[in-house]
C-alpha positions in Angstrom: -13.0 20.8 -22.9 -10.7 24.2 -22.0 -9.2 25.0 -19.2 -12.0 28.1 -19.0 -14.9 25.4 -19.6 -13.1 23.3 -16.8 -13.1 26.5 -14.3 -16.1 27.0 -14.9 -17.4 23.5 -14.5 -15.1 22.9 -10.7 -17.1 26.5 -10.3 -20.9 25.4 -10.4 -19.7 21.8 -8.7 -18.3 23.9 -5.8 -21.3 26.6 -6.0 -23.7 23.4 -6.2 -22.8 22.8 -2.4 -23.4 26.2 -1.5 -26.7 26.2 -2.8 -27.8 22.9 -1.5 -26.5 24.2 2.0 -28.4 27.2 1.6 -31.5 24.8 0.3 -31.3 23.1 3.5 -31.2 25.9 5.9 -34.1 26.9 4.7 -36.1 24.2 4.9 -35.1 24.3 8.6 -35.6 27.7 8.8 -39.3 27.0 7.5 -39.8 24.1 9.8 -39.1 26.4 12.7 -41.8 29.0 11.3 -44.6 26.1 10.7 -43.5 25.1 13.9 -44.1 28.1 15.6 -47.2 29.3 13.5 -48.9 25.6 14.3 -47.6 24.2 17.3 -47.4 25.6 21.0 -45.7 24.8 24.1 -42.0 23.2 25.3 -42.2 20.6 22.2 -41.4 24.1 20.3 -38.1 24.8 21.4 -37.2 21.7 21.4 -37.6 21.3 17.8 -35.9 24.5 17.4 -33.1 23.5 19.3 -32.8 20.1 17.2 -32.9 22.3 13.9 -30.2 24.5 15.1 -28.2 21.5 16.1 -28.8 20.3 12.4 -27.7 23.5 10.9 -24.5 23.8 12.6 -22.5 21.2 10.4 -24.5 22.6 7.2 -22.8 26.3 8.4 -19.7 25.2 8.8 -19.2 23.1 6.1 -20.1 26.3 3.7 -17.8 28.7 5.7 -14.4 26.2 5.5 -13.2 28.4 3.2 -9.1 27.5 3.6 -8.8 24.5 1.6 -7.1 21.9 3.5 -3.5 20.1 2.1 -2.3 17.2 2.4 1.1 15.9 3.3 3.4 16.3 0.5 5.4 13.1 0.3 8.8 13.0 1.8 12.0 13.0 0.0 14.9 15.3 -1.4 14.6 18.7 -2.6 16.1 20.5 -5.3 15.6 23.7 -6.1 16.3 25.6 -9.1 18.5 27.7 -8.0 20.8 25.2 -6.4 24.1 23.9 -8.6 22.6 20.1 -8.0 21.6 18.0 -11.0 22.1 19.9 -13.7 21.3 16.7 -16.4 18.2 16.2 -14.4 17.7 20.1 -14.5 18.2 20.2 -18.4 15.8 17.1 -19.4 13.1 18.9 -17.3 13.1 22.3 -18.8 13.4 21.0 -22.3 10.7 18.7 -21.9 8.8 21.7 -20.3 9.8 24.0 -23.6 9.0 20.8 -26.1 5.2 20.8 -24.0 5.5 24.6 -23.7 5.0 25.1 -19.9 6.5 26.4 -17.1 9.4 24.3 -15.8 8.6 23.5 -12.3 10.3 25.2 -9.6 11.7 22.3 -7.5 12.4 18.7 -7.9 11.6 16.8 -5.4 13.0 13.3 -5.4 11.1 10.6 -3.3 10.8 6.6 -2.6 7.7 5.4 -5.2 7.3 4.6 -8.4 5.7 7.5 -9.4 6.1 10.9 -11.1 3.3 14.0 -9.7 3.5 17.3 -10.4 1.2 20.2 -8.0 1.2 23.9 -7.9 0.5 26.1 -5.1 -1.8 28.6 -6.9 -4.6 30.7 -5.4 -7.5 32.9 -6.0 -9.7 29.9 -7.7 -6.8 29.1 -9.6 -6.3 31.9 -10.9 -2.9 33.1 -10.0 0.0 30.5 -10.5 1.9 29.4 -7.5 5.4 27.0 -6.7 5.5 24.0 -9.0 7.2 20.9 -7.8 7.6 18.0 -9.9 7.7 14.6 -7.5 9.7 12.1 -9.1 10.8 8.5 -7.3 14.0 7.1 -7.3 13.1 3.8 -7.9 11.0 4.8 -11.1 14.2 6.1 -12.3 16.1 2.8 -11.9 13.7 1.0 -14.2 13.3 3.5 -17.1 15.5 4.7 -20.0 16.1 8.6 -20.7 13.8 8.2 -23.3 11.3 6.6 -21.0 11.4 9.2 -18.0 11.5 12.2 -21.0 7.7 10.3 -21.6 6.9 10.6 -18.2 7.6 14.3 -18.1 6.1 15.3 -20.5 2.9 13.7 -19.1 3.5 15.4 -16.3 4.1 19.1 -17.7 1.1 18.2 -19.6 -1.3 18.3 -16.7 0.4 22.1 -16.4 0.0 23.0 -20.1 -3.9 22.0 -19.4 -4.3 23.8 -16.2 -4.9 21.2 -14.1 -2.9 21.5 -11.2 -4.5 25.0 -11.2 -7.7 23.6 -10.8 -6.5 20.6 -7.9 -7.0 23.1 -5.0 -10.5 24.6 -6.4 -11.4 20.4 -6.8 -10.0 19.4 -3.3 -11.9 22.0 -1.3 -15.6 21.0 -2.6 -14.1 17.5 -2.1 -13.1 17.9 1.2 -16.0 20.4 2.5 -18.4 17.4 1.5 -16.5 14.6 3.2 -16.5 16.7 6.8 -19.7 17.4 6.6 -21.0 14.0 5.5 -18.3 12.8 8.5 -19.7 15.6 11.2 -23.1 14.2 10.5 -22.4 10.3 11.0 -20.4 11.5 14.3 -23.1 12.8 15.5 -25.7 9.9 14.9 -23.0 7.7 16.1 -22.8 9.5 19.4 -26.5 9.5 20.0 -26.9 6.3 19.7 -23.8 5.3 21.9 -25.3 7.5 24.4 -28.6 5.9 24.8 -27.1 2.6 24.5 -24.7 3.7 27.7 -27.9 4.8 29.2 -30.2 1.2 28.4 -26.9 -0.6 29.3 -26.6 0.7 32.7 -30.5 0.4 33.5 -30.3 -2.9 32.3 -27.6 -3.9 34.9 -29.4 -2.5 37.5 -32.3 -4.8 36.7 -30.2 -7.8 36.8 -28.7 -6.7 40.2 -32.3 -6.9 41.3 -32.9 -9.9 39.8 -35.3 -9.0 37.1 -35.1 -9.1 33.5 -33.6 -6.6 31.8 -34.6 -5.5 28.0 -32.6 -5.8 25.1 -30.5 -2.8 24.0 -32.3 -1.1 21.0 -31.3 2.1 19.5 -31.7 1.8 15.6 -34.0 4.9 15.1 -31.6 7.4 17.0 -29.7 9.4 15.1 -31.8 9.0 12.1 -32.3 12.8 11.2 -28.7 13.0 10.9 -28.1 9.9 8.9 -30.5 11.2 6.5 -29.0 14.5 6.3 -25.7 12.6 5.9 -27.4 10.8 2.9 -28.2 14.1 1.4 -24.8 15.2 0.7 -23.6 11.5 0.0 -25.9 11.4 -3.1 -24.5 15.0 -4.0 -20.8 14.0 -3.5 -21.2 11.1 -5.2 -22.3 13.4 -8.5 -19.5 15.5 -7.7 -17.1 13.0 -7.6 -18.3 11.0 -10.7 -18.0 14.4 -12.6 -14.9 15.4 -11.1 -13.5 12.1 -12.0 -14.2 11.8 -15.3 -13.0 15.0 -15.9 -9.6 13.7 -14.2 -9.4 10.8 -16.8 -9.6 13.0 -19.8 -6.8 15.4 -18.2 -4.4 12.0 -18.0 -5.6 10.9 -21.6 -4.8 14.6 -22.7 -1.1 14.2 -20.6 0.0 11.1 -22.5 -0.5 12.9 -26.0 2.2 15.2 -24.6 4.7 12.4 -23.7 3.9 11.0 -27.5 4.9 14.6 -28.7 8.2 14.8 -26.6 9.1 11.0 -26.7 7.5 9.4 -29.3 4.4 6.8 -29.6 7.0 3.5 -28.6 8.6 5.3 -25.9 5.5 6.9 -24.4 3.6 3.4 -24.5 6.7 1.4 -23.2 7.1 3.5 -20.3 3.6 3.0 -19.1 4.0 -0.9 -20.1 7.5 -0.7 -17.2 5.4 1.5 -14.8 2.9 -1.4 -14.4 5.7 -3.7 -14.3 7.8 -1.4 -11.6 4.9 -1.1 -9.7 4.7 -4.7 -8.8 8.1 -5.0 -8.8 9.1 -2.6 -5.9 6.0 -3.5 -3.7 7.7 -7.4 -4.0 11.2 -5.6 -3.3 10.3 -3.5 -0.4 8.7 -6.3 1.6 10.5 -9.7 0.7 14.2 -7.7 0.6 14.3 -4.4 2.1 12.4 -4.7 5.3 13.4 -8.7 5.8 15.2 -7.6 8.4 13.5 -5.0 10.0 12.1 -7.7 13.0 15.7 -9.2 13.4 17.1 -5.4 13.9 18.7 -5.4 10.6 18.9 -3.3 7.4 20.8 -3.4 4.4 23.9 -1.1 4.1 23.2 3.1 3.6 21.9 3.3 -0.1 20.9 -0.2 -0.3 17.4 0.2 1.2 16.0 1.8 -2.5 18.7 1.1 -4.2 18.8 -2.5 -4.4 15.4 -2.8 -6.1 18.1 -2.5 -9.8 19.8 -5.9 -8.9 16.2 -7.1 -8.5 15.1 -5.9 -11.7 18.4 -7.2 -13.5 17.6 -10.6 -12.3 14.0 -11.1 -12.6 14.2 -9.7 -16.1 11.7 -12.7 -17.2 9.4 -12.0 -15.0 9.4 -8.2 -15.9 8.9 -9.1 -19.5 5.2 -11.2 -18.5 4.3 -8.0 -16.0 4.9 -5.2 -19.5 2.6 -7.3 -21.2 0.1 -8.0 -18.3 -2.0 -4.8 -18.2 -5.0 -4.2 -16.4 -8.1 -4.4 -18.4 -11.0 -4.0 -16.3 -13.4 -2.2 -17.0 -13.1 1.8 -15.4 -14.9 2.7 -12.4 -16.8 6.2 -12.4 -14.6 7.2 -9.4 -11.4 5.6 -11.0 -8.7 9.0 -11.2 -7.3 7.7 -14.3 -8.2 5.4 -17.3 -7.2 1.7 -17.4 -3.9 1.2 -18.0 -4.5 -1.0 -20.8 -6.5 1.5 -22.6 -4.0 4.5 -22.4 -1.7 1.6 -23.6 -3.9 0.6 -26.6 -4.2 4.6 -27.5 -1.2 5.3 -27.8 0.0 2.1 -29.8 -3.1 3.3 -32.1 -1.1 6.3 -33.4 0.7 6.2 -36.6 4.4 5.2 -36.7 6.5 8.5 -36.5 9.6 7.2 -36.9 11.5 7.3 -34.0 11.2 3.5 -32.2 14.2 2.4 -31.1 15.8 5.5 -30.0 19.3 5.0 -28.3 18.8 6.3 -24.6 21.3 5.8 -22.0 19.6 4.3 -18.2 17.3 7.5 -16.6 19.2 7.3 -13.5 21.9 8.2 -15.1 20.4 11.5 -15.2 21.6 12.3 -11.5 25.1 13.2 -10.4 25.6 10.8 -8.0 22.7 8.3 -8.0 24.2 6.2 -5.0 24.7 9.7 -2.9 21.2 10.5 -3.4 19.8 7.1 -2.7 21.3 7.2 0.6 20.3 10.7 1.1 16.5 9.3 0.0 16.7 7.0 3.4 17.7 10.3 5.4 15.2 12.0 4.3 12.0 9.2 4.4 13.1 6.7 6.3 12.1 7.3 10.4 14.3 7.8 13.4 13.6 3.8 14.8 14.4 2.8 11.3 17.6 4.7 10.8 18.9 3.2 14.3 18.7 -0.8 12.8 22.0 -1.9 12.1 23.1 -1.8 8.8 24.6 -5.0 7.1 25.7 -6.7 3.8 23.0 -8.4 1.9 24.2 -11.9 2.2 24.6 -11.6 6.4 21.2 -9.7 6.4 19.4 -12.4 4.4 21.5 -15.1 7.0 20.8 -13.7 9.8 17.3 -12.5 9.7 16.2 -16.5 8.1 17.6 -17.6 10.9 15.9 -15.6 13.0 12.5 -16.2 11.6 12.8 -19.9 11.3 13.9 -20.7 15.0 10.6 -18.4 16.3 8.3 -20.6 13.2 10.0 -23.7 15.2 8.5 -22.4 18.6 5.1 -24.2 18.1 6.8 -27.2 16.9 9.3 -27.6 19.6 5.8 -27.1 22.4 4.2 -29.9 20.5 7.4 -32.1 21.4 7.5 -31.2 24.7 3.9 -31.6 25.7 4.9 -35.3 25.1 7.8 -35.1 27.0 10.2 -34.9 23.7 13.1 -32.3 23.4 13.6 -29.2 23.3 17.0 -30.0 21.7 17.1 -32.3 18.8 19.3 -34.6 20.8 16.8 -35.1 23.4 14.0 -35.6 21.0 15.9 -38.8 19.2 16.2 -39.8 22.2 12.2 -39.8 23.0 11.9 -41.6 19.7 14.3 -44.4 20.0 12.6 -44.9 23.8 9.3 -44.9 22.4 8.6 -44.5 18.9 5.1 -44.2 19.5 5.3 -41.2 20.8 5.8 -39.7 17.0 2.3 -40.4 15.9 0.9 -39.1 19.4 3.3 -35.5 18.7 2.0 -35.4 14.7 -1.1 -35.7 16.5 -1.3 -32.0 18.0 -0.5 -30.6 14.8 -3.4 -29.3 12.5 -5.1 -31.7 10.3 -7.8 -31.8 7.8 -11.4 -33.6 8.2 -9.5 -36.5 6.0 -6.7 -36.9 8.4 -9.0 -36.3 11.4 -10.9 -39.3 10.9 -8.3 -41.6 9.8 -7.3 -44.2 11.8 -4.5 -46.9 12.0 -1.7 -47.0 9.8 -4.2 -44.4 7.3 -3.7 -42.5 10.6 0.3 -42.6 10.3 0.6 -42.4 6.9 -1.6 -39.2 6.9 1.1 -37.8 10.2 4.3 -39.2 8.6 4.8 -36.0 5.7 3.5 -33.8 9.0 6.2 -35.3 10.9 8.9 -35.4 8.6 8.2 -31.8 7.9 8.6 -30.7 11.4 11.6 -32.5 12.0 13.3 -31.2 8.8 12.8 -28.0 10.3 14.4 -28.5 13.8 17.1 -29.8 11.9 17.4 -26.5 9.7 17.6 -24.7 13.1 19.9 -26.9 14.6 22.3 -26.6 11.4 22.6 -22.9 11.5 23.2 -22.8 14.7 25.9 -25.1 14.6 27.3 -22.6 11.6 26.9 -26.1 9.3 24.3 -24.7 7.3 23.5 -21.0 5.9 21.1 -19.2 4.2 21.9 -17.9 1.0 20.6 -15.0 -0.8 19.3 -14.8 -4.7 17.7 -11.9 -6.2 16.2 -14.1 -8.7 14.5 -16.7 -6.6 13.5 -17.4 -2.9 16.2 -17.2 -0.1 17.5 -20.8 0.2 19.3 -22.9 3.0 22.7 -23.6 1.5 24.0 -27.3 3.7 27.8 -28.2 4.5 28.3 -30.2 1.8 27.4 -31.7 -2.0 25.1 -34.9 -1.3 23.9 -33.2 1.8 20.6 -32.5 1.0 20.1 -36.1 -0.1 21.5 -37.7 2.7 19.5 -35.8 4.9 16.3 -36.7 3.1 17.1 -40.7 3.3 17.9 -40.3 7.5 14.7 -37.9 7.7 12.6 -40.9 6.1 14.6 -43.4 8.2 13.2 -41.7 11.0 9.9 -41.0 10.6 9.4 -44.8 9.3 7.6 -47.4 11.1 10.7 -48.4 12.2 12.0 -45.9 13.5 15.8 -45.5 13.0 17.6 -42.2 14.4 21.2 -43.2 13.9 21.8 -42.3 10.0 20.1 -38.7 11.2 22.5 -38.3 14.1 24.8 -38.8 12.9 24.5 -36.8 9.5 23.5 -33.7 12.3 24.3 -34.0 15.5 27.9 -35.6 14.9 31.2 -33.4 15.7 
């Protein structure tokens, strides 16, 4: 379909809520008249009055004629005009002449792994506006130039088609029908939780007499409106299937532009690592860059974004399973874009045209100074509280903020020792043991069980508490360890943080005296010694 087809299309979709608003007015309007043609007395006004009430959300959903925006996502601006960039600056117009667009007017780099392109056009569409291209750092680290060329010239294909023209014209029936659908179910709402205020408090008043009061019961309030509401639901759910589907046809057009600038291997490869990236940075950002945001901590300027490539170079295994791991379920009729798996499949469909394998140096070497604008990235995103956390290596951060984490999971352990009289340091608790080593099984005990365990008795009973046990006590000892400065947690970017001990054997040792104590006979000395020993 053209782009004039597609105006003309977002036109009637738009116009379509104008004319069911108009629809609806007057079939209030001849209410009112049957209303006052038939009926007589107060009970006319009031129905009036209601229809009025009912008409004012219809009115001013059709006169919300600015179309709202949303927040543009936060990150580093470059302009055209400024000497900043210039590779990034030249890949960009020549993927814009290869698409034959206009190259966008800014850059603006942000924190996703995503590349989005919008225009600020008006008059329906009509006249063009700013274009800003939207392209995340950490989508850079993980792509080649040949790669990020592919996602370019996806992305000045949705302004060869026109579609960023037609975003706005889209986005104002879109969000004309979710206010009015939303002004409607507000005001149902707040019937209902006035009469219930009202039954509530006449209901008290009968108890503080000493009679029964009746049960609360307002499901018919606010029914007009919910049905009203229910109108425009079934229409914006038409316009959003047909706006939709017109979206996922604009991003199958897109990709035939990044197989015309980059070729069919490069263009299907970089949507193979976007799925892969995807995953990739969500695990980054909350197992490694916030880890420390509860223990005050953040890794050195630059290191908040940019540590996701020492990630990616050691979990390059993993990578290769999430390239070949593609969605394939099936597309919902509000889905923005096809599945990934099918764009994938289209594109590997073409014919060969000769250019797999193409030499391409890493995309992020594309920017001047990559590390400069990573740490200008956390300027520009990160907020105020966040940019006040002290800043650390990688190693202490990983150290420190373990150890913080561990001792406050040790809390509920170290109350279930106590509420037998046992601790709080580990000293103390060998101590309970060796006076009564009983009181183990009565501690294990207070910790969650299942049914199984529940019902056991006897030595079933202890055999079910002694892992339990062994596990919290293996834990006090971690604490005790790193507080001690014996033990330390050590950082890997290809595998869970781990708790390094003094010495080689350790960990063995330590297994043998953890078993020793948890036994039926309890023995504490090898574990003392092994831990608490100067």
């Amino acid at each position: 379909m053209g782009a004039s087809l597609r105006a003309l299309r977002a036109l009637v979709l738009l116009a379509g809520f104008y004319l069911l608003g108009v629809f609806l007015l007057a079939a209030l309007a001849g209410a009112d008249y049957a209303v006052f043609t038939w009926l007589q007395g107060p009970i006319v006004y009031k129905i009036v009055f209601f229809s009025g009430v009912l008409a004012i959300p219809i009115v001013r959903g059709m006169f919300m004629l600015r179309t709202p925006k949303s927040e543009p996502p936060a990150g580093i601006t470059v302009t055209v005009s400024e000497d900043r960039e210039p590779a990034l600056w030249e890949a960009v117009r020549d993927v814009a002449r290869q698409v034959g667009t206009r190259a966008p007017d800014e850059i603006v780099l942000i924190e996703d792994v995503n590349a989005a392109v919008s225009e600020e056009s008006s008059l329906l569409g009509l006249r063009p506006g700013t274009r800003r291209l939207y392209l995340g750092l950490p989508l850079m680290m993980g792509l080649d130039e040949m790669q990020l060329r592919a996602v370019l010239a996806h992305e000045m294909g949705h302004y060869a088609n026109f579609d960023t023209r037609l975003t706005p014209l889209i986005a104002r029936g879109r969000a004309q029908l979710i206010r009015t659908v939303a002004y409607f179910h507000e005001r149902s709402a707040a019937k209902q939780a006035k009469e219930r205020e009202r039954q509530e408090k006449h209901a008290a008043k009968r108890r503080a007499k000493g009679r029964r009061a009746t049960m609360v019961d307002t499901p018919g309030l606010g029914a007009t409106y919910r049905g009203m509401a229910k109108i425009y639901t079934a229409y914006g759910n038409f316009y959003m299937r047909a706006t939709l589907s017109a979206a996922r046809r604009q991003e199958l057009a897109a990709d035939l532009a990044s197989v015309q600038v980059a070729g069919r291997d490069s263009a299907a490869s970089a949507l193979r690592e976007l799925n892969a990236l995807d995953s990739a940075h969500a695990f980054y950002m909350n197992s490694y860059a916030t880890l420390g945001v509860d223990a005050g901590l953040l890794p050195r300027p630059g290191q908040v974004f940019g540590g996701l490539r020492r990630l990616l170079d050691a979990r390059s295994a993993d990578l290769d399973e999430l390239r070949q791991e593609l969605s394939t379920e099936p597309t919902s009729p509000y889905d923005s874009h096809p599945a990934l798996a099918e764009r994938v499949a289209r594109i590997e469909a073409l014919p060969a045209d000769g250019r797999a394998g193409q030499a391409a140096r890493p995309a992020l070497d594309l920017l001047a100074d990559a590390d400069g604008a990573l740490t200008a990235l956390e300027q520009a995103v990160l907020t105020p509280e966040a940019l006040a956390l002290e800043r650390v290596d990688w190693e202490d951060l990983v150290h420190q903020s373990m150890t913080l984490y561990v001792d406050q999971g040790a809390e509920e352990i170290r109350e279930a020792f106590a509420a037998e009289g046992a601790g709080p340091g580990l000293a103390d608790l060998l101590d309970a043991f060796d006076a009564d080593p009983a009181v183990r099984w009565r501690i294990a005990d207070r910790f969650p069980k299942s049914e199984q365990a529940a019902a056991a008795t006897g030595r079933t009973a202890r055999e079910f508490a002694r892992p339990v046990l062994r596990r919290a006590l293996n834990q006090l000892v971690g604490v005790e360890l790193t507080a001690r400065g014996a033990a330390r947690w050590q950082l890997s970017w290809s595998e869970s943080a781990a708790l390094v001990y003094p010495a080689d054997g350790f960990e063995e040792q330590l297994g043998l005296a953890l078993d020793a104590a948890v036994s039926d006979q309890s023995d504490t000395e090898s574990l003392r010694k092994l831990v608490l020993a100067p």
